[in-house]
C-alpha positions in Angstrom: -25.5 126.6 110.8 -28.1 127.4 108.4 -31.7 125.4 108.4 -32.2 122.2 105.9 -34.8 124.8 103.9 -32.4 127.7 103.8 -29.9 125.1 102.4 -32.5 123.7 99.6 -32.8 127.5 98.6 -29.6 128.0 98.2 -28.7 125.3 96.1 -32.0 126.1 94.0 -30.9 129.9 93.7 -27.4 128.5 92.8 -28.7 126.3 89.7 -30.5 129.1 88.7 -27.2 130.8 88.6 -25.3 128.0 86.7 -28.3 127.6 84.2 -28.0 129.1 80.8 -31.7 130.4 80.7 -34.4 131.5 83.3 -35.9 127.6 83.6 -34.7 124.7 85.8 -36.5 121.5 86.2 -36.0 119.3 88.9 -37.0 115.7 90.4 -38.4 116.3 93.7 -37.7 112.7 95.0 -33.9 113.1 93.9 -33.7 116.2 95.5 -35.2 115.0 98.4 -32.3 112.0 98.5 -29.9 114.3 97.4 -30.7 116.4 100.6 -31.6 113.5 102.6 -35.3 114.6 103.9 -39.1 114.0 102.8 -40.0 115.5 99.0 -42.5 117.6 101.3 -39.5 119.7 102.6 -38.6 120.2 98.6 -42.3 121.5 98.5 -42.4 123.4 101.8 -39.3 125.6 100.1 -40.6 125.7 96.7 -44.4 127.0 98.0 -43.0 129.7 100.6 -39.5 130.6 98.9 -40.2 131.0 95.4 -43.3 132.6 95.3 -44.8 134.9 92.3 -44.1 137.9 94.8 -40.4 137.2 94.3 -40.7 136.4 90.6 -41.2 132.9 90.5 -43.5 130.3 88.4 -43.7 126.5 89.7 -45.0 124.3 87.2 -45.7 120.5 88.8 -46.3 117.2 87.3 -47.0 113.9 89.8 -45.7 110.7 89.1 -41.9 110.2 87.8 -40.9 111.6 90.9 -42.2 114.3 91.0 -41.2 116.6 88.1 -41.2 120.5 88.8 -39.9 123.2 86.4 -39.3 126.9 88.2 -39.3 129.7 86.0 -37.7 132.7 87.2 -38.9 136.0 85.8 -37.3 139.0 86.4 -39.8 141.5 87.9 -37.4 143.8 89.6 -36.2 144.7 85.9 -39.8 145.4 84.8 -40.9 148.3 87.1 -44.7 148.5 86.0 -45.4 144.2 86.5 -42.9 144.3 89.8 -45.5 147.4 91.5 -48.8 145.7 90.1 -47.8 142.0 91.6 -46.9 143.6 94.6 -48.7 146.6 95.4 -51.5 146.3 93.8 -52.5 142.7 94.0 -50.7 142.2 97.6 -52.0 139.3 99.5 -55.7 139.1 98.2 -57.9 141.3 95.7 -61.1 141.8 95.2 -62.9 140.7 92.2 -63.5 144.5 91.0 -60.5 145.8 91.8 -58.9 142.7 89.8 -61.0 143.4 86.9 -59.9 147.2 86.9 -56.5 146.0 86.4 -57.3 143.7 83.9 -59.3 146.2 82.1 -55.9 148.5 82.8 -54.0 146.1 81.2 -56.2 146.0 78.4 -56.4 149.9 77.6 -52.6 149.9 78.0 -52.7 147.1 74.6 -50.1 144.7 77.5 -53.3 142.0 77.1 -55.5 140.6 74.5 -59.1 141.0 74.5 -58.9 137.5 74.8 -56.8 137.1 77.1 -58.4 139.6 79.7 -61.7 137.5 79.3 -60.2 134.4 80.0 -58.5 136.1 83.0 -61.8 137.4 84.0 -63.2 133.8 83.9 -60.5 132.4 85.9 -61.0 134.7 89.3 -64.3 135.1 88.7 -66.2 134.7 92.4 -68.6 131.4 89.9 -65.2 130.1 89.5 -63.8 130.5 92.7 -64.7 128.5 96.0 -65.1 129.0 99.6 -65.5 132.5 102.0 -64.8 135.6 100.9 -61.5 135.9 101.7 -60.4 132.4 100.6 -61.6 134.0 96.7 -59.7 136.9 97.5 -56.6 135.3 98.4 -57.2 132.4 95.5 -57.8 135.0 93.4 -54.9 137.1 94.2 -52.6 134.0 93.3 -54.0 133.0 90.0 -53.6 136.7 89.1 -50.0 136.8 90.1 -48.8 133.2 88.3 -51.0 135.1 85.1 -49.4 138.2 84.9 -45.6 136.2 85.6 -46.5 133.8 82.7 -48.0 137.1 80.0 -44.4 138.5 80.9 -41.9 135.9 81.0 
């Protein structure tokens, strides 16, 4: 028998499926009762099963139980984003080699002046806290949701 969080995906993936458009939302507290567990389990799924690596955006709101709207993009249709979210960016990225992309992304007229600057000032190592490879991993992830949200 499957696991309680292979169950929540499943039934995620499924309204997804049932939806006429690429965006759900979702109460996390009814979802929790529906499935009859903590709303932490609903967030333990949501943070390691729909990730920007498989072409998912979470956005969250507290209060109201716990509002969440998941966007799906599809990256495996969009061969360029799908290799620079995954091979490029990977699990962490350093602040050069993320400003190479951006500056990539900028040649290639897929970003806005403006928009590569404000990227820039959103992983920039001022902007970022803790050791090195906390920044590198932080950054990695605010690139990703970035580059899913300039696409979708």
């Amino acid at each position: 028998m499957p696991g309680l969080s292979n169950i929540i995906e499943n039934f995620i993936k499924e309204l997804f499926q049932d939806a006429e458009s690429s965006i759900i939302e979702i109460q996390r507290n009814e979802m929790a009762q529906y499935f009859n567990c903590s709303p932490s389990q609903i967030n333990y799924v949501l943070s390691t099963r729909f990730t920007p690596y498989k072409g998912y955006y979470i956005e969250s709101r507290r209060g109201g139980g716990g509002y969440i709207k998941i966007i799906k993009v599809d990256i495996e249709n969009n061969e360029d984003i799908n290799n620079i979210i995954i091979n490029t960016i990977g699990d962490s990225i350093t602040k050069n080699k993320a400003y190479h992309l951006i500056e990539g992304l900028l040649e290639e007229n897929l970003i806005s002046t403006r928009e590569a600057d404000i990227i820039k000032a959103a992983i920039g190592d001022r902007t970022l806290y803790g050791t090195d490879e906390d920044r590198k991993i932080l950054r990695a992830n605010i690139l990703k949701n970035i580059l899913l949200i300039l696409i979708k």
